[in-house]
Every structure is written in C-alpha cells, then in structure tokens.
BADODO-224852 format. One record per residue (C-alpha): residue in one letter; x, y, z; chain; residue number from 0. Coordinates in steps of 0.001 Angstrom, whole numbers, plus 500000, padded with zeros to 6 digits. Layout:
BEGIN
R  lumke       x       y       z  roba  rolo
R      a       X       Y       Z     A   NUM
...
//
This chain:
BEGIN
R  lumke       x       y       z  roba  rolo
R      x  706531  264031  756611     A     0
R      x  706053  260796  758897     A     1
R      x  708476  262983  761565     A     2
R      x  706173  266584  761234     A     3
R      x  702527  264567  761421     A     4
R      x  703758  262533  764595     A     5
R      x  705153  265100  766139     A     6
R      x  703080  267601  765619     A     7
R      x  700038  265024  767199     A     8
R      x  702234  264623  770029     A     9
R      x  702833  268406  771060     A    10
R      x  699502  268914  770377     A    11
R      x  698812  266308  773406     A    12
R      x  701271  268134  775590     A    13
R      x  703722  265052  775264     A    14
R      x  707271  266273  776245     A    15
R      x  709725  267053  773941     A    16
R      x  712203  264724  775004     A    17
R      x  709702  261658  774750     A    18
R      x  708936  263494  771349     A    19
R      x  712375  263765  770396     A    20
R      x  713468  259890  771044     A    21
R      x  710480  258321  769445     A    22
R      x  711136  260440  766108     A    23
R      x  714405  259265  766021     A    24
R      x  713698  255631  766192     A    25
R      x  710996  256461  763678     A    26
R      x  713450  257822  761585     A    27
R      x  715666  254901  762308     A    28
R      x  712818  252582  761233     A    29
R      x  712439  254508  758277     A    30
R      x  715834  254377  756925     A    31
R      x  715873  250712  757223     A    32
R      x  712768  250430  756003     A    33
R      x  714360  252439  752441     A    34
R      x  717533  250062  752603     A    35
R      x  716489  247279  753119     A    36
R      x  712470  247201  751942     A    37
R      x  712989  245491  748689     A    38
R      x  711676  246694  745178     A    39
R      x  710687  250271  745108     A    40
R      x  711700  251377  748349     A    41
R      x  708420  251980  749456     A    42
R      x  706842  251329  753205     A    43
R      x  704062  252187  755472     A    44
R      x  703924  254032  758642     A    45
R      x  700887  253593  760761     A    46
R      x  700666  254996  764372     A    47
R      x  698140  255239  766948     A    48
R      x  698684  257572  770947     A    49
R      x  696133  256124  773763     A    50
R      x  696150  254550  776723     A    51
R      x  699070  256783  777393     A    52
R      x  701544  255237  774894     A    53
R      x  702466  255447  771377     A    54
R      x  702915  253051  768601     A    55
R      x  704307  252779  765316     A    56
R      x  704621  250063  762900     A    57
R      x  706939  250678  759952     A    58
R      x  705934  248187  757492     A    59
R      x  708117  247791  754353     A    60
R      x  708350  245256  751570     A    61
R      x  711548  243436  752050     A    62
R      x  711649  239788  753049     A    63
R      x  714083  239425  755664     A    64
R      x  714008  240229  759865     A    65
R      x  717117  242116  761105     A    66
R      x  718619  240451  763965     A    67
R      x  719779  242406  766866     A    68
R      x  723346  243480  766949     A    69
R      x  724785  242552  770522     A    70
R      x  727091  245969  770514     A    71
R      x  727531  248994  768573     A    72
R      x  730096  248701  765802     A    73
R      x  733353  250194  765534     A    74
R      x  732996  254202  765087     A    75
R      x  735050  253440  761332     A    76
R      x  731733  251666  760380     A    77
R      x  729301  254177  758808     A    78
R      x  726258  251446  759441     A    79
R      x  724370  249116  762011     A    80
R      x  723849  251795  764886     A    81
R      x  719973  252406  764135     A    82
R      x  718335  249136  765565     A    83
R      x  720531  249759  768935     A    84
R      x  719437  253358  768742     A    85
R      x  715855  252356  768706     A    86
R      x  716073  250385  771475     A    87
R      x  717962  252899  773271     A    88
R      x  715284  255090  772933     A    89
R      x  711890  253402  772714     A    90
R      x  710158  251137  775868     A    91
R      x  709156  248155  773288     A    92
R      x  711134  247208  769793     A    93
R      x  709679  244022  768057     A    94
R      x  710330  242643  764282     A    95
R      x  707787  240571  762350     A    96
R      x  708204  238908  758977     A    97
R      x  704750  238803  757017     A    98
R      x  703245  238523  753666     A    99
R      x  703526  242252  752774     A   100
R      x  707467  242520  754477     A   101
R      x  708824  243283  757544     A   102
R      x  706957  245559  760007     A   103
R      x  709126  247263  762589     A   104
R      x  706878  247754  765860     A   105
R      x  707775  251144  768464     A   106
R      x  706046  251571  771626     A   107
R      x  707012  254496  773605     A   108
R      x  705737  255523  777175     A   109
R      x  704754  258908  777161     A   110
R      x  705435  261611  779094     A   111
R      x  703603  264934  779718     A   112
R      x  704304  268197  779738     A   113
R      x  702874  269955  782987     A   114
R      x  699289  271478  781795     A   115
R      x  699575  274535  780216     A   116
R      x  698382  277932  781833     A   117
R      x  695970  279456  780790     A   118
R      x  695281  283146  781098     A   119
R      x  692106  284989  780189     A   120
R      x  691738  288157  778770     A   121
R      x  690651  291154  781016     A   122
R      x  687630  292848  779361     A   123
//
C-alpha cells in the first residue's frame, strides 16, 4: 500500500519513473527491515512528505536497535544484508535514529521531472 500511495503522489507530480522507481525500492527496503527487525508485532509507520523538490520518508518501527552500515555487499550465497546498501545506492540521503518509539529509517530523494505534459484541446 505504502509503494501504490507514494507512487501514485509522485506520477501525479510528473516525477520520473526512474526517480519513482529507486525511491520505492528503498522504501520497500526500509520496510522489510522495518518487519524483521521492528520488535513485537511487526508493526511500523511510514510518513512522507514531496516539496521543495525532494522527497522524504521516515520508516519508523518499534525495534530497539540501529543497523550499522555494511562496508560491502555480502557474498551472493547469503540470502540477507543487501537492502541498507541498496538504499543508499539509490536514495541522495540515508540516516538511522534510535528513539523512544524504535528506530526510524530517514530517505531523501532528489527528484526528477518528467518534461511537462502536452496538452491538446479539443476542436469544437
């Protein structure tokens, strides 16, 4: 749901879908941590705001602990540990904070436009 509402916000700006396409996956990325490794229940929050030609996101979930940056990807044997080197890969800002309520993952992304649409009017 987090992936339709976002993106569908972000077309409806004219945002390319390339920009759209690598912030949803380091949403999703964000997300999936966020269900691993958020503590009791599983549950997070996703809040995210476009202006000022950018976007940000802040997964928040309930866990207790900050993930520390890998240094390199894994071996390709290892099914896990890619997605916080995918989000940076694909996002202009990643930052972690530890609060009372969990661990909020923060995305800021740069966006980039799609040329303005035409517009044709109808003959009468």
């Amino acid at each position: 749901m987090v992936r339709r509402v976002l993106g569908d916000a972000m077309r409806s700006l004219h945002v390319s879908e390339t920009c759209i396409s690598d912030l949803l996956l380091a949403v999703s990325e964000a997300c999936s941590n966020a269900v691993r490794h958020g503590g009791p229940a599983n549950r997070y929050e996703v809040a995210a705001s476009i202006g000022y030609g950018q976007c940000d996101v802040r997964i928040t979930d309930n866990g207790g602990g900050v993930p520390a940056m890998p240094v390199h990807f894994p071996p390709p044997e290892t099914e896990n540990g890619r997605g916080l080197l995918i989000m940076r890969s694909v996002v202009d800002e990643l930052s972690f904070a530890a609060g009372p309520r969990g661990t909020t993952v923060h995305l800021r992304k740069t966006l980039v436009w799609d040329e303005a649409p035409t517009r044709e009017l109808a003959a009468v």
